[in-house]
N, CA, C, O and CB atoms as a CASP TS submission, in Angstrom:
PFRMAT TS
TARGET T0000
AUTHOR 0000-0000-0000
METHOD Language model
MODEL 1
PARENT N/A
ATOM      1  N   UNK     1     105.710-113.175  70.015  1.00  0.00           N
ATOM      2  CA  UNK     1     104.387-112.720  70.391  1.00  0.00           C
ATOM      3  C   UNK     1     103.816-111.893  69.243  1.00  0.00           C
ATOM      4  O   UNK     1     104.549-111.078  68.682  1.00  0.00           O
ATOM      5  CB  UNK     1     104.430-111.898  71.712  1.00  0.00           C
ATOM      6  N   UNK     2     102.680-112.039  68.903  1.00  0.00           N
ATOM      7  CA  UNK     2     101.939-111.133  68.227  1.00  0.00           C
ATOM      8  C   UNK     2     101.842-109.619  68.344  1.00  0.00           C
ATOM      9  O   UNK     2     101.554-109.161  69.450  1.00  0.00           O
ATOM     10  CB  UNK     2     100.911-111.525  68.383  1.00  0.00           C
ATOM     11  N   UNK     3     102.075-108.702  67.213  1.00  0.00           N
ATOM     12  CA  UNK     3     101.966-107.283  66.926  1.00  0.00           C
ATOM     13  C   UNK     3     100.798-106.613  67.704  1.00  0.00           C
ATOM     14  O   UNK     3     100.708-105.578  68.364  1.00  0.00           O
ATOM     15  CB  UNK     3     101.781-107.084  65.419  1.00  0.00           C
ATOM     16  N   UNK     4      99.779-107.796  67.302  1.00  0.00           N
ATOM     17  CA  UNK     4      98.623-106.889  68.141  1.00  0.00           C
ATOM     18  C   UNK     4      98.090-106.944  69.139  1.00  0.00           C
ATOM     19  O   UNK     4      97.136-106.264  69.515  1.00  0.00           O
ATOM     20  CB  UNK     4      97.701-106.756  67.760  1.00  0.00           C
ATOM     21  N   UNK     5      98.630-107.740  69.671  1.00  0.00           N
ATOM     22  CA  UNK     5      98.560-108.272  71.378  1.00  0.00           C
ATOM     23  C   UNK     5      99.170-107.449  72.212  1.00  0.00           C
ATOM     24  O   UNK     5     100.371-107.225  72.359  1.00  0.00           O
ATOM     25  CB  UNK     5      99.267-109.661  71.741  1.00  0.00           C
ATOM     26  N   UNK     6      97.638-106.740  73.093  1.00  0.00           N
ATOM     27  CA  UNK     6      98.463-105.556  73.874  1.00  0.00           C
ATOM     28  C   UNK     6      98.813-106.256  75.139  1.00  0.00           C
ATOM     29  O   UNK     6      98.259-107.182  75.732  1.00  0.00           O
ATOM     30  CB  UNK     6      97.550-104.055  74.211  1.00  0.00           C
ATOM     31  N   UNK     7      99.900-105.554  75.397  1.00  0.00           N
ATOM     32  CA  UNK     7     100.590-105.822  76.747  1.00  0.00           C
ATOM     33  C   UNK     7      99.887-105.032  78.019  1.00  0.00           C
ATOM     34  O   UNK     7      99.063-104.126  77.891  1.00  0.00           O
ATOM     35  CB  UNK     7     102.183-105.337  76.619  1.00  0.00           C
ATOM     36  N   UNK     8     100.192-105.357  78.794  1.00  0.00           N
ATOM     37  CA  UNK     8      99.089-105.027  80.133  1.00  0.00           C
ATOM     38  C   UNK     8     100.175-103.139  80.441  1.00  0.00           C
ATOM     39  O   UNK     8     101.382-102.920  80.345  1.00  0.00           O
ATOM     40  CB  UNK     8      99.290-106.905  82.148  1.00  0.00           C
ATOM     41  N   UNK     9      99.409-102.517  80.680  1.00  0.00           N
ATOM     42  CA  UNK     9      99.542-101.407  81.294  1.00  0.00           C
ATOM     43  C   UNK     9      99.558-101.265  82.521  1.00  0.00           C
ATOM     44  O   UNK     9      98.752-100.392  82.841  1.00  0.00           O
ATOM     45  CB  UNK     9      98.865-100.765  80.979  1.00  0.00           C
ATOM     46  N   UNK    10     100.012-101.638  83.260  1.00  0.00           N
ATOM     47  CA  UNK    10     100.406-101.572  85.055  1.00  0.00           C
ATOM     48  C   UNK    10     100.906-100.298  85.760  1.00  0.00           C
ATOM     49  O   UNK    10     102.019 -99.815  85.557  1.00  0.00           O
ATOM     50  CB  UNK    10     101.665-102.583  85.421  1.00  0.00           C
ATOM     51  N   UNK    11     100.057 -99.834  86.541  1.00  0.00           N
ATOM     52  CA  UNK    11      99.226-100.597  87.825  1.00  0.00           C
ATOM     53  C   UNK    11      97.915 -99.870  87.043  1.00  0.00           C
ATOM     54  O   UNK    11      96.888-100.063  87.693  1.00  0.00           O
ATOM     55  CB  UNK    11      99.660-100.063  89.913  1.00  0.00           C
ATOM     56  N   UNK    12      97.697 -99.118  85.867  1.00  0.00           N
ATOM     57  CA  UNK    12      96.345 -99.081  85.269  1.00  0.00           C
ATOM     58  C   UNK    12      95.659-100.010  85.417  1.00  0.00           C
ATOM     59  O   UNK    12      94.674 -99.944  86.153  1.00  0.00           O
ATOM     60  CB  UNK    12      96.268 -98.913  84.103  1.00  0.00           C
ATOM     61  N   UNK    13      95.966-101.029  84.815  1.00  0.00           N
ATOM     62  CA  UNK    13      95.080-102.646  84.203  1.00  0.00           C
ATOM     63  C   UNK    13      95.366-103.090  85.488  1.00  0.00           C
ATOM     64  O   UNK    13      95.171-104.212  85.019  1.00  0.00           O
ATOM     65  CB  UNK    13      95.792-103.885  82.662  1.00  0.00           C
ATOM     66  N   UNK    14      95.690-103.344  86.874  1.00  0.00           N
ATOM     67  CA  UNK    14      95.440-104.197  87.258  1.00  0.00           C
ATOM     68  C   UNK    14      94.010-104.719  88.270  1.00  0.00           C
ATOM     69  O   UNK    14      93.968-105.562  89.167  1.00  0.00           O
ATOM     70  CB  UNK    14      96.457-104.227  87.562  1.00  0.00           C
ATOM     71  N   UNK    15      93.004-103.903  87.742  1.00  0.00           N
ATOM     72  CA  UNK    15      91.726-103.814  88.654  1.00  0.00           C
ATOM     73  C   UNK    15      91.006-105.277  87.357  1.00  0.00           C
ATOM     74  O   UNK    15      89.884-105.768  87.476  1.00  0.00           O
ATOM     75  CB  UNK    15      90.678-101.625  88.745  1.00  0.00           C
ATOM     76  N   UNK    16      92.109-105.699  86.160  1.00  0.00           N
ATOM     77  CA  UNK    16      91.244-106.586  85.337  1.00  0.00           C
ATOM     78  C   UNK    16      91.622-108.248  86.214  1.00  0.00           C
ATOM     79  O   UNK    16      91.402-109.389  85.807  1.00  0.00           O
ATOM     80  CB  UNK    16      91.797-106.451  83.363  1.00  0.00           C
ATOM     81  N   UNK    17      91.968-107.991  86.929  1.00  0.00           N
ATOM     82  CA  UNK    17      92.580-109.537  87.672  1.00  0.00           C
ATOM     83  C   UNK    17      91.200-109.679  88.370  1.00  0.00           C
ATOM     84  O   UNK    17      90.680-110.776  88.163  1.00  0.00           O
ATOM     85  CB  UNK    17      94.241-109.492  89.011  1.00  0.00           C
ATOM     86  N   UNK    18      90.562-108.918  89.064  1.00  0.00           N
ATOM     87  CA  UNK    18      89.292-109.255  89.554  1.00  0.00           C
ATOM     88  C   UNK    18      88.204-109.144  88.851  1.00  0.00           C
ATOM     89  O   UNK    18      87.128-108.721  89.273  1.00  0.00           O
ATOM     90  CB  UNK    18      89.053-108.675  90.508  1.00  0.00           C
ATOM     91  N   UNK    19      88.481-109.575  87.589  1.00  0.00           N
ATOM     92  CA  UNK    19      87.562-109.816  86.558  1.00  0.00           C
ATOM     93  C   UNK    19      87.481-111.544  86.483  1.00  0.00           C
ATOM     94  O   UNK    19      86.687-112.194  85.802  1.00  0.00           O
ATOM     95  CB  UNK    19      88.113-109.028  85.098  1.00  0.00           C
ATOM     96  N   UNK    20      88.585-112.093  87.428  1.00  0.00           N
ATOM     97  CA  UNK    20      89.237-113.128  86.652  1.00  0.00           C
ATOM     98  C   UNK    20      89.007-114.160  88.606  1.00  0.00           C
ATOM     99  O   UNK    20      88.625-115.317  88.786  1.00  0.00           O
ATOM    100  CB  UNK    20      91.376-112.520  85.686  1.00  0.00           C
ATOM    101  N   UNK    21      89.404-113.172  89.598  1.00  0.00           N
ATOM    102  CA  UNK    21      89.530-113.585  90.447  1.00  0.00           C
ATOM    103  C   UNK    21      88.296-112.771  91.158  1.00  0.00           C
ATOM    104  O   UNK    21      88.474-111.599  91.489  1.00  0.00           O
ATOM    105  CB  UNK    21      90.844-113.597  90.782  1.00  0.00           C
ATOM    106  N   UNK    22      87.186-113.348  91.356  1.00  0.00           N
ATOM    107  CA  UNK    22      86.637-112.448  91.935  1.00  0.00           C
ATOM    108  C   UNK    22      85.775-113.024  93.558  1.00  0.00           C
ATOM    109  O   UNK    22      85.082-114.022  93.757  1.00  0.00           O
ATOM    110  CB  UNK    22      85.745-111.853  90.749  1.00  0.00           C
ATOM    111  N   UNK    23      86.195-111.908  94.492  1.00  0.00           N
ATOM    112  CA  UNK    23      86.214-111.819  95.407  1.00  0.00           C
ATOM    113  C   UNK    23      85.101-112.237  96.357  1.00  0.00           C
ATOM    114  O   UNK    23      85.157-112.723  97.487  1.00  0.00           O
ATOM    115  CB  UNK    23      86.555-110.938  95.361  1.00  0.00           C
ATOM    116  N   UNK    24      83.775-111.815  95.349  1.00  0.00           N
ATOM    117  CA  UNK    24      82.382-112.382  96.155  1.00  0.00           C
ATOM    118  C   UNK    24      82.071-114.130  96.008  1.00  0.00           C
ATOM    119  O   UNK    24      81.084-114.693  96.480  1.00  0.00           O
ATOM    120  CB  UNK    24      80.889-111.493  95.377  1.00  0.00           C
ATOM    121  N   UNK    25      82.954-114.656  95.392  1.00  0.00           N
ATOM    122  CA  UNK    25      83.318-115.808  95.105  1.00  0.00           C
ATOM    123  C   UNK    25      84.180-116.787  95.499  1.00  0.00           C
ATOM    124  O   UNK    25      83.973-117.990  95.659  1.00  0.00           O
ATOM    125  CB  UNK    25      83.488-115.704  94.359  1.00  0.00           C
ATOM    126  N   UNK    26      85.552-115.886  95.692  1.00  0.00           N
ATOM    127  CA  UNK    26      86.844-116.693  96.578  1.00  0.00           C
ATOM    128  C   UNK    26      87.037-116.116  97.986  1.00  0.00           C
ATOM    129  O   UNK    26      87.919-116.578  98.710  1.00  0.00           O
ATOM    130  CB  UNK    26      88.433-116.503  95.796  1.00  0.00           C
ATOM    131  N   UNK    27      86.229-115.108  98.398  1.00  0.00           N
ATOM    132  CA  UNK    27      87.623-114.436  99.502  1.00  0.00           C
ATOM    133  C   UNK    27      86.944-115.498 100.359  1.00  0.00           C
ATOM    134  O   UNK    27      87.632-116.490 100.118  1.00  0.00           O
ATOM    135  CB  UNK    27      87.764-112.347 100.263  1.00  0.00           C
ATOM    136  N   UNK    28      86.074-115.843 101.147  1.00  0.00           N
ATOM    137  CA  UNK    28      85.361-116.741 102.264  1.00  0.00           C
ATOM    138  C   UNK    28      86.441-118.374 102.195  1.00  0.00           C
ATOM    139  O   UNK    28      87.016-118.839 103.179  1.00  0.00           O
ATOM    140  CB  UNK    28      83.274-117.042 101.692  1.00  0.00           C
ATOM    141  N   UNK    29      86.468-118.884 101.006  1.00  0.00           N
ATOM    142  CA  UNK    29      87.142-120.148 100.683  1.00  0.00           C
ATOM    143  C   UNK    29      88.797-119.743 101.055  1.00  0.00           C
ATOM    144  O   UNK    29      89.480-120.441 101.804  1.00  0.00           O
ATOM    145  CB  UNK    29      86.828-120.629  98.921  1.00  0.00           C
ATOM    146  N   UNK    30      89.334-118.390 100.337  1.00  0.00           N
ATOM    147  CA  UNK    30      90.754-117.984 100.574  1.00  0.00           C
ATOM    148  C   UNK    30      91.081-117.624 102.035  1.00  0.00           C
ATOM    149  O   UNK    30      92.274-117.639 102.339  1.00  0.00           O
ATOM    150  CB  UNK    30      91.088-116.784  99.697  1.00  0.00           C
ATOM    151  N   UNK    31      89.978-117.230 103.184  1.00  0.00           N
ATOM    152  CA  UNK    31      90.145-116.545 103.795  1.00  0.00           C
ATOM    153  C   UNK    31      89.878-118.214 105.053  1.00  0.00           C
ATOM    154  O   UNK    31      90.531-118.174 106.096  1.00  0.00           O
ATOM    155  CB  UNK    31      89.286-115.036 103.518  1.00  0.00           C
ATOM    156  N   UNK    32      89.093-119.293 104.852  1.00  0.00           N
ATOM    157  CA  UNK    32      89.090-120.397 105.803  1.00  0.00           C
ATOM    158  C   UNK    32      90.298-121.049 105.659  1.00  0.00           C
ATOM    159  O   UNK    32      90.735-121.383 106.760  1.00  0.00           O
ATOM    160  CB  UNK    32      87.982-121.340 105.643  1.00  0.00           C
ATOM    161  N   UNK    33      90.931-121.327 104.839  1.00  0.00           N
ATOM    162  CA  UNK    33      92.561-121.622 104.048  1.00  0.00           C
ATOM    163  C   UNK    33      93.534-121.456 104.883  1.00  0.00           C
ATOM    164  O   UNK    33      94.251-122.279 105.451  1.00  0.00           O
ATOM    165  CB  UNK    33      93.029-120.638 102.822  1.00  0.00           C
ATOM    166  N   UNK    34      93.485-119.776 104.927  1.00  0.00           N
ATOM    167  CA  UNK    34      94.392-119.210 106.060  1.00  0.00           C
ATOM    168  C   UNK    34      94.031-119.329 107.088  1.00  0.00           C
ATOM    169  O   UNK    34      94.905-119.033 107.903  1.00  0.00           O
ATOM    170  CB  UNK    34      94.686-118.044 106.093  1.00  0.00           C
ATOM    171  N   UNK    35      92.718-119.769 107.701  1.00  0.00           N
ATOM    172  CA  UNK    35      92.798-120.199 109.446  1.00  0.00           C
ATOM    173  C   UNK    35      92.940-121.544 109.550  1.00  0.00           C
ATOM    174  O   UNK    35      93.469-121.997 110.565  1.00  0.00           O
ATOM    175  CB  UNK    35      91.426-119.855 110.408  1.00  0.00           C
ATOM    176  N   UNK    36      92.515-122.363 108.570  1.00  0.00           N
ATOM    177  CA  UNK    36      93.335-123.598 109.233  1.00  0.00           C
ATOM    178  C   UNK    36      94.747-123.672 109.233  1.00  0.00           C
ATOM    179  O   UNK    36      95.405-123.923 110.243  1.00  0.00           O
ATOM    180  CB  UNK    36      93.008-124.805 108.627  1.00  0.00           C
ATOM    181  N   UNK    37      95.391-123.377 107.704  1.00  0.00           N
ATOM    182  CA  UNK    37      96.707-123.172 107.769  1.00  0.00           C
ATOM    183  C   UNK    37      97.518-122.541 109.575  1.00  0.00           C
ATOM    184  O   UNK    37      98.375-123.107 110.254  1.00  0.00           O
ATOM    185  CB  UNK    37      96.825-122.042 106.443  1.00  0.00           C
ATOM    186  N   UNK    38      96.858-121.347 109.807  1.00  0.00           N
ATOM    187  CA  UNK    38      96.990-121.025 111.016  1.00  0.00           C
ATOM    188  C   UNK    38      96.711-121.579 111.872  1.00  0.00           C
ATOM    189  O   UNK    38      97.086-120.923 112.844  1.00  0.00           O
ATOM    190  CB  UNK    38      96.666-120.281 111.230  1.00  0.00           C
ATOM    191  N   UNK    39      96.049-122.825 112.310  1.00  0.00           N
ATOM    192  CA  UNK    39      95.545-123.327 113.328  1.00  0.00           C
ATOM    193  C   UNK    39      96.654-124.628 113.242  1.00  0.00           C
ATOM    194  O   UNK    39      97.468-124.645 114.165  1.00  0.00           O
ATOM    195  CB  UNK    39      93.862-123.541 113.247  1.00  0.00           C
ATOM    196  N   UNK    40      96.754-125.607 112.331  1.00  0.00           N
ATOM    197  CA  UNK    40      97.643-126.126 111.584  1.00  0.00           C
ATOM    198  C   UNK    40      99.174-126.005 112.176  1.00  0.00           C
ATOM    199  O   UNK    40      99.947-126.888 112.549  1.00  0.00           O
ATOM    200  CB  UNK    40      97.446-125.512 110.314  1.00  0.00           C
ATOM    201  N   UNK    41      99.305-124.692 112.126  1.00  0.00           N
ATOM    202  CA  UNK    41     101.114-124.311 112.563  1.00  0.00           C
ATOM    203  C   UNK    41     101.324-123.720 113.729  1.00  0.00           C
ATOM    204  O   UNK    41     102.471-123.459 114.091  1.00  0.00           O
ATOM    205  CB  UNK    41     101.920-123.238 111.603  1.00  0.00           C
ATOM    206  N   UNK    42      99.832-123.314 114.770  1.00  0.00           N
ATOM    207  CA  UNK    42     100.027-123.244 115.714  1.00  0.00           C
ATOM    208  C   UNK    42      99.701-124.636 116.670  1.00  0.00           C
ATOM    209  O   UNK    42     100.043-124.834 117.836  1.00  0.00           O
ATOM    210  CB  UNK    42      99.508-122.163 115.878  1.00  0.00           C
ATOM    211  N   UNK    43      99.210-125.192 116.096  1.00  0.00           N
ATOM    212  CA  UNK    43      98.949-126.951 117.004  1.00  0.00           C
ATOM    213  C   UNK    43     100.716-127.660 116.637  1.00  0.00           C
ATOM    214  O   UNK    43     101.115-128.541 117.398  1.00  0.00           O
ATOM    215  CB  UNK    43      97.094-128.445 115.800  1.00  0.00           C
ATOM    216  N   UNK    44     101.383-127.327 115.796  1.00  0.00           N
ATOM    217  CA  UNK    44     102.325-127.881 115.733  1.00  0.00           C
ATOM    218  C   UNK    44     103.615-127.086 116.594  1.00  0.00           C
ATOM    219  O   UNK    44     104.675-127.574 116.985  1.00  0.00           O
ATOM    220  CB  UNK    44     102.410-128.106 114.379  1.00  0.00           C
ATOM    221  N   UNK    45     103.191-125.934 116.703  1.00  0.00           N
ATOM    222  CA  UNK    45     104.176-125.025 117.113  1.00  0.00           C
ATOM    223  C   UNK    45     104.633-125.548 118.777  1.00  0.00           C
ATOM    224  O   UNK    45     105.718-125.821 119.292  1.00  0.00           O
ATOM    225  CB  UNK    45     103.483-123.380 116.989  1.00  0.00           C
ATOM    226  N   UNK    46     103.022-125.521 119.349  1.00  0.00           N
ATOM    227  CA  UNK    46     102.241-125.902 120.683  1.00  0.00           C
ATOM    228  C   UNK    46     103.268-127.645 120.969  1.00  0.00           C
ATOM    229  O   UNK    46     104.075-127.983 121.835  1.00  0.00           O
ATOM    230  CB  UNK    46      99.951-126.105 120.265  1.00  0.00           C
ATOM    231  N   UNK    47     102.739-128.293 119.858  1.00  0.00           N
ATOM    232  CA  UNK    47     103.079-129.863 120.312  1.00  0.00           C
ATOM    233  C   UNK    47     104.535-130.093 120.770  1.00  0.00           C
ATOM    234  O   UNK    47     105.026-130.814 121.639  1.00  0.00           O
ATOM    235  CB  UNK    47     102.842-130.925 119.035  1.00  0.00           C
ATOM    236  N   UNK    48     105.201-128.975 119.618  1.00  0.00           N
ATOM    237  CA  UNK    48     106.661-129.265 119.846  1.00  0.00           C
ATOM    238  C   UNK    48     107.752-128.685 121.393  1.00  0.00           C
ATOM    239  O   UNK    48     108.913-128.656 121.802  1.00  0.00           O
ATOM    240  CB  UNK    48     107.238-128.572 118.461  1.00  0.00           C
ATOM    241  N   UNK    49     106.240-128.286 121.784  1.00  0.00           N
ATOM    242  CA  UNK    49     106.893-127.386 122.744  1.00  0.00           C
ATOM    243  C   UNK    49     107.329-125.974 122.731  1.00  0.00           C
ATOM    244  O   UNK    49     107.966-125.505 123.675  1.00  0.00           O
ATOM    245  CB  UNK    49     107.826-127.886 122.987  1.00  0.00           C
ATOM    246  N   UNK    50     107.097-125.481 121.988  1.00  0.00           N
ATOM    247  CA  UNK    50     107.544-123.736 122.090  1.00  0.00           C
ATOM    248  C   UNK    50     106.364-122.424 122.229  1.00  0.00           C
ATOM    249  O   UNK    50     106.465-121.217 122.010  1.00  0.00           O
ATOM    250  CB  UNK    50     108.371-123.348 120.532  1.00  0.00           C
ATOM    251  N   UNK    51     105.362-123.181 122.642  1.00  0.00           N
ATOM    252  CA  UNK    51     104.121-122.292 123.200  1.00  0.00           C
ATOM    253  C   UNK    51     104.693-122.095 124.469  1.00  0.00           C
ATOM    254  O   UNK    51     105.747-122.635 124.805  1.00  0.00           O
ATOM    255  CB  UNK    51     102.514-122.997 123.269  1.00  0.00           C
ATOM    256  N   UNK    52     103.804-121.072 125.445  1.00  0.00           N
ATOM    257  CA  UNK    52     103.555-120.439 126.104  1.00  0.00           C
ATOM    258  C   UNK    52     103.607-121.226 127.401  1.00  0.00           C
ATOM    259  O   UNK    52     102.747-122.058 127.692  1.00  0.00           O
ATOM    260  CB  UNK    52     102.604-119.862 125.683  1.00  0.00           C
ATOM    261  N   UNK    53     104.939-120.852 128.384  1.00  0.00           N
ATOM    262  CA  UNK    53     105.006-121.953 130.098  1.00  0.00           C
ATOM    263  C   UNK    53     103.562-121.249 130.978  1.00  0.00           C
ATOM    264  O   UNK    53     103.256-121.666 132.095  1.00  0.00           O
ATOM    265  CB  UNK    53     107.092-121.483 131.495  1.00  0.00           C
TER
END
């Protein structure tokens, strides 16, 4: 690696990830993801039989 290549300073630097990932942008898309995923493993949970008599 290069001399002058700074290395990240942690947990200082890590507010630069939402420079990169930013939130007014992904969280709505990240956040429908996880309810189907959730809907997803509870329809399977349900089918197999281990929901609620």
């Amino acid at each position: 690696m290069s001399e002058n290549t700074m290395k990240p300073n942690n947990p200082q630097d890590d507010w630069k990830i939402w420079m990169v990932v930013n939130p007014a942008t992904w969280l709505m898309p990240i956040l429908y993801a996880v309810l189907v995923i959730a809907l997803a493993v509870h329809a399977v949970v349900f089918a197999a039989g281990f929901g609620w008599n």
